[in-house]
C-alpha positions as CSV (number, residue, x, y, z in Angstrom):
1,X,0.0,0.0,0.0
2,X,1.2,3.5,-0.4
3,X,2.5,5.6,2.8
4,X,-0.3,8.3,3.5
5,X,2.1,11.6,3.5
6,X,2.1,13.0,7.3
7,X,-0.3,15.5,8.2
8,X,1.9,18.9,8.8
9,X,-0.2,21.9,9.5
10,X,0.3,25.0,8.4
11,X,1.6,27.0,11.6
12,X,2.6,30.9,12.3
13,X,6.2,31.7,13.2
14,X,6.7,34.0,16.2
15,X,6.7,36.9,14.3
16,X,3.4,36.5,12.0
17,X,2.0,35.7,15.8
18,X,3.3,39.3,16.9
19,X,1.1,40.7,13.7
20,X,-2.3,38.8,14.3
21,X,-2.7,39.3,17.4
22,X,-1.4,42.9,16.9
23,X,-4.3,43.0,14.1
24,X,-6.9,41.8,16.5
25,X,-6.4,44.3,19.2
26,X,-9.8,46.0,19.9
27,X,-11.6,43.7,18.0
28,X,-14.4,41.5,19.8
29,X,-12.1,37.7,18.6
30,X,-9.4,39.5,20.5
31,X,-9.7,37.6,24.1
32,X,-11.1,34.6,22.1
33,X,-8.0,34.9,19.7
34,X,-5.3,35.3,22.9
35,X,-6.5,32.5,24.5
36,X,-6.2,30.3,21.5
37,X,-2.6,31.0,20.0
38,X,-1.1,31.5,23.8
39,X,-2.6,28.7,25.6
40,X,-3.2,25.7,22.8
41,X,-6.0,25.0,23.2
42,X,-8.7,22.9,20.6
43,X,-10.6,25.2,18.8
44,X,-14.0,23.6,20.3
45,X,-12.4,24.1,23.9
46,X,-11.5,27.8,22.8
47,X,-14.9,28.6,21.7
48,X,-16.1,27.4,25.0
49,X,-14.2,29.1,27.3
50,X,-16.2,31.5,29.6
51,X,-14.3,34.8,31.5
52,X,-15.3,33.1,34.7
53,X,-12.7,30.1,33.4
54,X,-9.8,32.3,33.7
55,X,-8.3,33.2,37.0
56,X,-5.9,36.2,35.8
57,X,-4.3,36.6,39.2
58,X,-2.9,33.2,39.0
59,X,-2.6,34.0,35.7
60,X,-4.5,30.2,34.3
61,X,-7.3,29.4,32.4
62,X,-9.2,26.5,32.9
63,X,-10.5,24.2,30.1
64,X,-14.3,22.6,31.6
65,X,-16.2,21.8,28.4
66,X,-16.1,21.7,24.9
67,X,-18.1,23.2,22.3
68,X,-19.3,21.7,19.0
69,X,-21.6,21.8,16.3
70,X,-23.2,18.5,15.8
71,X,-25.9,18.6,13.4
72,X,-26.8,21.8,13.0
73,X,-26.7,22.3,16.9
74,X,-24.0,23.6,19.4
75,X,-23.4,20.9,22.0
76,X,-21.9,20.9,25.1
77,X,-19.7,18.3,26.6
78,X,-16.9,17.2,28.6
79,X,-13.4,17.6,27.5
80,X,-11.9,15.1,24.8
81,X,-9.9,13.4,27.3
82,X,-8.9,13.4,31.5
83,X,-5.9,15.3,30.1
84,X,-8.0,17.5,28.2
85,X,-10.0,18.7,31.4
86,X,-6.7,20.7,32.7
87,X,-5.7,23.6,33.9
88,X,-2.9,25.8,31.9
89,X,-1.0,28.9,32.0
90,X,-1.2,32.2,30.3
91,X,1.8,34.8,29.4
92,X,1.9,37.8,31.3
93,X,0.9,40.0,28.3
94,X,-2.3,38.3,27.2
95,X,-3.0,38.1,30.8
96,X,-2.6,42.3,31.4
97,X,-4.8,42.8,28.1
98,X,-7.2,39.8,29.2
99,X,-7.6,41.8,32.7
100,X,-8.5,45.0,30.6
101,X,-10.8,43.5,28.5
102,X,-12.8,41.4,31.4
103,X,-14.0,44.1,33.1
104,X,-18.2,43.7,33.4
105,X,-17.8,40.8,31.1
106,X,-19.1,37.1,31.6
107,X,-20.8,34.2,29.4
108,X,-18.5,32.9,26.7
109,X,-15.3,34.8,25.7
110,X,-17.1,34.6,22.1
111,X,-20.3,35.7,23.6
112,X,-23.0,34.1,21.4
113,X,-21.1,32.8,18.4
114,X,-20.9,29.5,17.4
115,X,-17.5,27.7,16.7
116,X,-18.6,28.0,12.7
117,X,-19.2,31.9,13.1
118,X,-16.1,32.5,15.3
119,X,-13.8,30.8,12.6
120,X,-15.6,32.7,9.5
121,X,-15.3,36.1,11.2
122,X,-11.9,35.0,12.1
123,X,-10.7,34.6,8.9
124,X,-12.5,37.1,7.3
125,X,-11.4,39.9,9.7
126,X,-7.7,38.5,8.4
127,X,-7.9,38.5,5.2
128,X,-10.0,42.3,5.2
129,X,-6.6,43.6,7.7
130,X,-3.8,41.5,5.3
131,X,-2.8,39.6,8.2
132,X,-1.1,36.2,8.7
133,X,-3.8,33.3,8.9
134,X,-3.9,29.9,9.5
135,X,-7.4,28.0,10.4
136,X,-8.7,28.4,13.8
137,X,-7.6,24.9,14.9
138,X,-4.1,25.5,13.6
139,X,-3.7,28.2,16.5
140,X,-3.2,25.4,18.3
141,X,-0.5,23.7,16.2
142,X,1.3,27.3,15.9
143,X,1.6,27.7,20.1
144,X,2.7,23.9,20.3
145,X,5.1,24.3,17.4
146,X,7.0,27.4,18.8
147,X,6.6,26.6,22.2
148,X,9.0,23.2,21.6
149,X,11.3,25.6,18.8
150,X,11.5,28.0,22.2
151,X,13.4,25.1,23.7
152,X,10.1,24.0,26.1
153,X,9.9,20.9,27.4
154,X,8.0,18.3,25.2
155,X,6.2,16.9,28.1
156,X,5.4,20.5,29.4
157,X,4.4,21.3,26.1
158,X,2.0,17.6,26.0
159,X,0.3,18.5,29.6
160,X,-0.5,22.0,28.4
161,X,-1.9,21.3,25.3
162,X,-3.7,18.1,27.4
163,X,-2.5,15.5,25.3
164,X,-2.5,11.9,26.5
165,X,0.2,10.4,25.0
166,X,3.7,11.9,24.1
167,X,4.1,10.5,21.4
168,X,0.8,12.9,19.9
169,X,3.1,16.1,20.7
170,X,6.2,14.5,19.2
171,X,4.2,13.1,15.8
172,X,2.8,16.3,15.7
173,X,4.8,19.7,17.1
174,X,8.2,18.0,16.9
175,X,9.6,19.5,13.7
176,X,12.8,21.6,14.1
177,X,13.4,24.4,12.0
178,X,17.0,24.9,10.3
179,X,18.1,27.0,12.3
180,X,17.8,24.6,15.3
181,X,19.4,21.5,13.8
182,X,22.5,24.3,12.7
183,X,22.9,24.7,16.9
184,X,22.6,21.1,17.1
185,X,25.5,20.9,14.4
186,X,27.4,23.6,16.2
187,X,27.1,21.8,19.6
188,X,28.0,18.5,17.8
189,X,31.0,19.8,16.4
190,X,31.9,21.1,19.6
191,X,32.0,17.9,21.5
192,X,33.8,16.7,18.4
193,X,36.4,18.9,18.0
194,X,37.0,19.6,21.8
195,X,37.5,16.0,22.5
196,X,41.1,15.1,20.4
């Protein structure tokens, strides 16, 4: 049988990350779109995440439910998996700019969108403001992609984005850009050299 070619999302690099969300400030995706691309999350956990989920002096959000659209209808239900029901951390700058944009709020960070409407507004807001895109549930693959090229922990990087197994993050968010594999050449060489 032929080998089925891996699935390798499209992802963001750190820089095209600095632009969307730079793109997005004011606009009503903007705590939904944080939340995404800084914590990992699935985009039917994302669309469910309520303001009284995060806890911004701890800095955490908490994933409780996910959100779908099953036959024409949202539905509500537990996380995919034990792991999945978890609790993860923010950075400090979505979590100032989550803080400013709580204030009063509560319900759904997407208020009454569904996970279909959030991703088409998505999208078309990027498109209308030229700015970097990917698909909603690639957010997720972007934040576990630069989060391992950032030197994180693989099984950090698996308990935040409340994977089971390892071996998911590794299949998955494991793919080194050149210029890590050049440092690993550089440190290689080192040992190499330094040991005659």
């Amino acid at each position: 049988m032929p080998h089925l070619r891996r699935y390798e999302p499209r992802v963001l690099d750190a820089r095209q990350v600095r632009r969307l969300l730079k793109g997005f400030y004011g606009h009503a995706l903007e705590a939904w779109l944080l939340v995404s691309v800084c914590a990992g999350l699935r985009r039917c956990e994302s669309v469910g995440i309520e303001w009284s989920d995060l806890d911004l002096k701890r800095g955490t959000v908490t994933v409780k439910r996910s959100v779908q659209w099953v036959a024409g209808h949202e539905t509500v239900t537990d996380p995919k998996t034990d792991q999945s029901r978890r609790t993860v951390a923010l950075p400090r700058f979505a979590v100032k700019r989550l803080a400013q944009l709580k204030h009063g709020r509560s319900g759904r960070l997407v208020g009454d969108l569904n996970a279909n409407q959030v991703a088409s507004h998505y999208m078309a807001w990027c498109r209308r403001m030229k700015l970097p895109c990917v698909p909603p549930r690639n957010l997720r693959h972007t934040f576990g992609t630069l989060a391992i090229a950032a030197g994180a922990d693989i099984s950090v990087v698996a308990r935040q984005l409340g994977h089971s197994d390892i071996k998911t993050t590794a299949r998955y968010y494991l793919r080194p850009d050149l210029s890590v594999l050049k440092s690993l050449q550089r440190a290689w060489e080192r040992l190499i050299i330094g040991v005659a």
